[in-house]
N, C-alpha and C positions, 0 to 999 in steps of 0.2 A: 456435418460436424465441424468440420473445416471452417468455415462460414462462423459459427458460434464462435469458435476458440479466437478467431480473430477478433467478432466484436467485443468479445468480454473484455478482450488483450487490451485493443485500442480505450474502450472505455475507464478499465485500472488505470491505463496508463496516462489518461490526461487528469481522472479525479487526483492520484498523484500527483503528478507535474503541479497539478493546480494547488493542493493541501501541502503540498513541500516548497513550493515555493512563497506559498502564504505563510509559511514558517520560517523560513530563512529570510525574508523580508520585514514580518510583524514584528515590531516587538511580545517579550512573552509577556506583558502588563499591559496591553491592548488585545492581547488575545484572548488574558482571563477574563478580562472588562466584557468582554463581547456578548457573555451568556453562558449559558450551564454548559454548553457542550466543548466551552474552552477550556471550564476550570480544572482540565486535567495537568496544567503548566504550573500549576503550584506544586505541582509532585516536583517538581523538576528544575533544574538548574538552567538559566538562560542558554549555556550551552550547551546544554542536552534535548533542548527543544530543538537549537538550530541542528544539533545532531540528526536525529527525528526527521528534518526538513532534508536532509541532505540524504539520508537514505532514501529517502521517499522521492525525489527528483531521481538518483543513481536506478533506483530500481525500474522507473517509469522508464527512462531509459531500456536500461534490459530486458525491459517485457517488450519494447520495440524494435529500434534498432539491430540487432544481430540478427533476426528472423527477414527484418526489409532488407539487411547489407547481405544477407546470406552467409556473414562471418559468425563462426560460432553459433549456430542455432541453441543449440543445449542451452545455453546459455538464458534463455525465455523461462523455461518453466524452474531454472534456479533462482531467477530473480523471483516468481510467482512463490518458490518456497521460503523465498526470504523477506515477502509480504505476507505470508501464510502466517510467520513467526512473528513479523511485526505487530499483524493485530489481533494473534492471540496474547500478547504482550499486554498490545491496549485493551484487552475484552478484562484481564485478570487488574491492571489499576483499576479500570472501571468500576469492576465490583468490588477492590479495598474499598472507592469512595460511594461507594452505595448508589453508583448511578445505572441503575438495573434496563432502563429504558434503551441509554445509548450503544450496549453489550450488544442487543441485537443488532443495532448499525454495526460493532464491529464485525460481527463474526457472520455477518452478511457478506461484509468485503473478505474475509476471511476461506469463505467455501466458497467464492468469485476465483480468489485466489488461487484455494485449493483443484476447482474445476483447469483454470491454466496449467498447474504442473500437472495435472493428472493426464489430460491431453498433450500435453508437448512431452512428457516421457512416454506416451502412448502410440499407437495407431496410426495416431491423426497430428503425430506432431509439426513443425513449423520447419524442417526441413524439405519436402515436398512439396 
């Protein structure tokens, strides 16, 4: 189980790193250019995107580091909870803008998520 909660970890943690920092680098009128699955930046204020971008590197972080440094472990499945909230955030825009397909992507990363705090508050958390 051990084994799992790692890869999930690692895995959130670089689509992350990689989706927040594609946000705090793109602009947000190249992102909506991009295709249906950007046009969620017209909801939103240029800096509410790079917002978005910045929690989503911070968290990718805390789904890693503290469990490798051994500082703060807990610290793991509170970042997972505050991915949990992020993309049931983005699952509820979603479906104001009627994009019912990409829901399930969120709330996929969402129960990814949710399996990490459930494990790192658990059993089998990241301090052993």
């Amino acid at each position: 189980m051990n084994l799992a909660l790692w890869v999930v970890t690692g895995l959130l943690a670089v689509a992350y790193l990689l989706g927040g920092a594609f946000k705090l680098i793109i602009p947000k009128e190249k992102i909506a250019a991009g295709g249906s699955s950007g046009r969620w930046v017209e909801d939103f204020s240029a800096g509410g995107v790079k917002a978005i971008g910045t929690l989503e590197v911070l968290a990718a972080a805390g789904l890693v580091l503290p469990a490798v440094l051994g500082v703060a472990p807990v610290l793991v499945p509170l970042a997972a909870v505050g991915l949990l909230l992020l993309m049931l955030g983005a699952a509820v825009v979603r479906l104001r803008r009627h994009e019912t397909k990409l829901v399930v992507v969120d709330l996929v990363y969402a129960a990814l998520a949710a399996f990490v705090a459930w494990g790192g508050f658990g059993p089998e958390s990241f301090i052993g």
